[in-house]
ZAFI-263221 format. One record per residue (C-alpha): x, y, z. Coordinates in steps of 0.1 Angstrom, whole numbers, plus 5000, padded with zeros to 4 digits. Layout:
BEGIN
XYZ;...
END
This chain:
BEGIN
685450518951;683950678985;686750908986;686451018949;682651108952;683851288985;686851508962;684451558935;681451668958;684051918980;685352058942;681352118938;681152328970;684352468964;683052598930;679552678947;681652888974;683253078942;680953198925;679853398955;683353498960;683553668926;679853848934;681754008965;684654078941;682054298923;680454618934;679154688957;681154458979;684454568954;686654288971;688554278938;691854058952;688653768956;688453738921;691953508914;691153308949;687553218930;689253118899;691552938919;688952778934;687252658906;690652548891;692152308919;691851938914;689852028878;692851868854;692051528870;688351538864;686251418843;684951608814;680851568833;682951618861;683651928852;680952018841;678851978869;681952188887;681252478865;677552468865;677952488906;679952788901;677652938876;674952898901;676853098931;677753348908;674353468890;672553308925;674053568944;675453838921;672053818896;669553788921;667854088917;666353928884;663953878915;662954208919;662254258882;659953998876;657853988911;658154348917;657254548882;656454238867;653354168883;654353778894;653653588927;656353498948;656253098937;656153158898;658753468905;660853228927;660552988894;661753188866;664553328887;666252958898;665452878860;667253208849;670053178875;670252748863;670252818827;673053118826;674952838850;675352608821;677452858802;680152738829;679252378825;680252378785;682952588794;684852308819;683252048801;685152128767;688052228786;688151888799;687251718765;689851878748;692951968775;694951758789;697151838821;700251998807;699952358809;696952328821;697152658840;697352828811;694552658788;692252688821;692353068819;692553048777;688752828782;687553068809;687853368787;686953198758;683653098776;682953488784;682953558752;680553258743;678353428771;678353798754;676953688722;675153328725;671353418726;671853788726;674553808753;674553828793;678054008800;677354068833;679954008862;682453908839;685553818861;687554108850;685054398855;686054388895;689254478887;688754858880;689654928913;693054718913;696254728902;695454568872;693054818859;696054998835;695754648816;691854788807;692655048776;694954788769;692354488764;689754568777;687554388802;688654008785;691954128790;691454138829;689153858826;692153628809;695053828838;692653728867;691853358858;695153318851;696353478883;693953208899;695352908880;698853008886;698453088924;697652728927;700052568912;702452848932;701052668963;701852328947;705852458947;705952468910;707752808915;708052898879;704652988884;705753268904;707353488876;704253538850;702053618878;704853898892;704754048855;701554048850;700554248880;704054478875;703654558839;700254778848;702554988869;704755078836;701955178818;700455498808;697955658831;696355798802;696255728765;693756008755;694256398758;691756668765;689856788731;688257118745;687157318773;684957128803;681557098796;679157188826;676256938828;673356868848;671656578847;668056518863;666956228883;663256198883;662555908906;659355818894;657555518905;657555258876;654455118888;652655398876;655055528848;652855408817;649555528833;647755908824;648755958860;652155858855;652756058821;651156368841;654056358870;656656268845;655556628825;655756808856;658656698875;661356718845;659857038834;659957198866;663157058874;664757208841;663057548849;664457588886;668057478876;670557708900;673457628880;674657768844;674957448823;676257388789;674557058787;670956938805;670456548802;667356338811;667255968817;665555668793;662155718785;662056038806;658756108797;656555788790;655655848757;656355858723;658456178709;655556308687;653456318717;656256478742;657656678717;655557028728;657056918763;660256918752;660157208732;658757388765;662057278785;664157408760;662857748761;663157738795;666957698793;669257988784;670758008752;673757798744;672257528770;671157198749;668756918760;668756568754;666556318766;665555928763;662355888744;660655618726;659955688691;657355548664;657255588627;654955568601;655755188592;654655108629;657955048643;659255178676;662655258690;664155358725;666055658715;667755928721;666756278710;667556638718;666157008714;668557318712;671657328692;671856948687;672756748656;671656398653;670056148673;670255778685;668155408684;668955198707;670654888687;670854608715;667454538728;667054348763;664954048755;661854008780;661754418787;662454548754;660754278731;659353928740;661353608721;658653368712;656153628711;653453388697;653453198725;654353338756;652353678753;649453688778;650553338796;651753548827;651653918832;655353958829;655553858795;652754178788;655354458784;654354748789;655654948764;655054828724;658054598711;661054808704;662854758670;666654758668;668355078658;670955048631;674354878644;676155218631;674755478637;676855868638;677556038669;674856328686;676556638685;675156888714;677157208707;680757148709;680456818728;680756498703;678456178719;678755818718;675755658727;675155358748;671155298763;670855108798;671754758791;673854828760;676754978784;677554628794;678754508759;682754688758;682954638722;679654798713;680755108736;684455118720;682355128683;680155418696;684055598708;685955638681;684155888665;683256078702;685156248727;682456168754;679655898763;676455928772;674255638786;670955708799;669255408815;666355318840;667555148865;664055178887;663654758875;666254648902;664854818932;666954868963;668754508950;673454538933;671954578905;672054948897;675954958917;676754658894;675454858866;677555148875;680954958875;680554858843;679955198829;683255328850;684954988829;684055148800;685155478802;688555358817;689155138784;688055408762;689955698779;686355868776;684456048804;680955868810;677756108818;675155878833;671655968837;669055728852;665755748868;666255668898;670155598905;672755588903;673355898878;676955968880;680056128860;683155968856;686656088841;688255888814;690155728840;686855528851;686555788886;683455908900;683756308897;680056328909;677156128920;673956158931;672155968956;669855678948;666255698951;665656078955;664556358929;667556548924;670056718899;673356608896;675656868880;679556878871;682156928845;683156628818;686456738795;686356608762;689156348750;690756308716;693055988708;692055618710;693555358735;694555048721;691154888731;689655148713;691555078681;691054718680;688154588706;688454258719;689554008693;693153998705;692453948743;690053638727;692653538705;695153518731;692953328753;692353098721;696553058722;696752998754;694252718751;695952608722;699052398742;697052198761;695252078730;698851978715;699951848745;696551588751;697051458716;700751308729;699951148757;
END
């Protein structure tokens, strides 16, 4: 008995151990080969386990994983959000403990339902599955899913592929395998080969250029967000992206601001806006973030632009607690950090047409919504670029924003799309369709980032189909060990 609470309480710190392991897989740390050993670590001894077992396995791992890769939740609530350190302390552990249980049903069913044959295989099937379960349960948290690290290793070809579940499914798998490779089940040996050879075969790129490079500049106001909703605020917003779109040295096709540029509404900024374009030389479009209003008293985070622009775009995926408050009834005015700051936003419509600046065709993707691979392969097929403008001021000097940055490079590499990324404060970047930096600028300075995108025609297979096979796959693979449990 002693020696069984001993196994199951080393499996705990094992797990614990992992999920901080897949954080340093992750930028900025980008130690992608961690991500099988985490999986691997999470996987030994697990067939023999109980299913609460397990489950307190996986919520041990969920805790090292959002402890340490989601900590800068932290900065959010006690630094912008007005919160002493205890009650900020609070809502993080309770934000970090509740995420953690999306790892606890995950095992827990895995257990319930899987027995030990093939279990290798069903481990990574549940793993993958359980992503998915994260992306959409209670509006979705797809953040450091497994696979995302792997952009910078040999299994990023598998990306257009499947996308980020794809990797996700290849990594876990890699993990599960490994150990039962070190168990001297050699078979093991042979799916694990192909799966990191294939991506070698593959194409380096599924999309071809559409038109000339486009010369952009993007501008990167880094304005204090303490002050950003305040008359003094909105006065240094004015000045700083107008006199920053005057005093541009380059000739640009293409001039993009970040979210919610200018704190306010577009009817109010819209002399402002008008005042940049004319500022610009002909043939030179600008588009900004901007929160709009309409006459019904709703409000959207948009995108808009001024000069030869065609369209525009509302943000459809709203982050709960910054961009409207769940329970609104009851938790308004119980702390300051449930008082946004900005009205309640209203969802955009889930399609919604391309912008069309000049020449250059637009998918759109605002902050947050960049993190979602299907939503971003939606907004793709009809573009030969993405745009995602985002403020990224709420996670300070914390991984967030180079965590943020990652997936946006994911994205483009499974779309075959260059990404232009414009953000407050950092990090505003472009990057090829091969998920590259080109250019970046540096965090926390007021500067202008400019370069060249080239537009891309064709869809990858990820672009054509989204996710469902990569889930479906992990469903078969779970699908065995399901068989297998009912026999025995």
């Amino acid at each position: 008995m002693a020696d069984a609470r001993l196994t199951a309480t080393l499996g705990c710190l094992a797990a614990l151990l992992a999920g901080g392991l897949t954080t340093l897989s992750a930028a900025p740390f980008s130690l992608w080969w961690l991500g099988p050993v985490a999986a691997g670590l999470v996987y030994v001894g697990l067939p023999a386990l109980t299913p609460a077992q397990a489950a307190l396995r996986g919520w041990c791992y969920g805790l090292g994983l959002f402890g340490s890769g989601a900590s800068w939740v932290y900065v959010s609530i006690h630094d912008y959000g007005y919160t002493g350190v205890p009650l900020a302390l609070f809502l993080t552990a309770l934000f970090v403990a509740g995420l953690a249980l999306f790892f606890a049903a995950t095992l827990w069913l895995y257990r319930r339902l899987c027995g030990s044959h093939l279990a290798a295989l069903s481990f990574a099937g549940a793993w993958v599955l359980g992503e998915w379960l994260r992306t959409w349960l209670f509006t979705g948290f797809p953040w450091l899913l497994l696979g995302t690290a792997q952009i910078d290793s040999p299994l990023a070809p598998w990306a257009p592929v499947g996308g980020v579940y794809l990797l996700s499914l290849i990594t876990a798998l890699t993990g599960s395998l490994g150990v039962e490779l070190l168990r001297r089940r050699w078979w093991a040996a042979a799916p694990i080969a192909l799966l990191w050879l294939v991506p070698q075969l593959l194409p380096a790129q599924w999309t071809l250029p559409a038109g000339e490079p486009v010369r952009v500049a993007l501008l990167q106001g880094n304005l204090p967000q303490l002050i950003k909703w305040t008359p003094e605020g909105q006065r240094r917003a004015v000045d700083t992206y107008l006199s920053m779109t005057r005093t541009l040295e380059a000739e640009v096709d293409l001039v993009v601001w970040p979210e919610a540029a200018l704190p306010m509404f577009e009817d109010q900024a819209a002399p402002y806006l008008d005042r940049a374009r004319a500022s610009l030389p002909a043939g030179t479009e600008l588009l900004t973030g901007i929160l709009q209003r309409d006459d019904s008293g709703l409000y959207f985070n948009s995108v808009v632009g001024r000069g030869d622009v065609n369209g525009e775009y509302r943000k459809a995926h709203l982050v709960p607690f910054g961009e409207y408050l769940p329970l609104e009834s009851l938790l308004r005015g119980a702390i300051a950090f449930f008082d946004l700051p900005a009205p309640t936003m209203t969802p955009g419509p889930a399609n919604q047409s391309p912008i069309r600046a000049g020449e250059l065709v637009l998918g759109n993707a605002i902050c947050y919504e960049i993190i979602y691979a299907d939503l971003v392969a939606s907004r793709a097929r009809e573009a030969d670029a993405l745009l995602t403008v985002s403020n990224d001021t709420w996670f300070g000097a914390s991984i967030g924003p180079l965590q943020h940055l990652q997936m946006a490079r994911l994205r483009a590499l499974e779309n075959g799309r260059p990404v232009v990324r414009a953000t407050s404060n950092g990090v505003t970047a472009l990057i090829d369709p091969r998920g590259r930096i080109t250019a970046r600028a540096p965090q926390f300075e007021t500067t202008v980032l400019t370069g060249e995108i080239t537009p891309m025609k064709g869809l990858t297979p990820f672009t054509r189909t989204g996710s469902w096979p990569s889930w479906l796959l992990a469903a078969l693979l779970v699908v065995p060990g399901l068989h297998l449990r009912r026999e025995t």
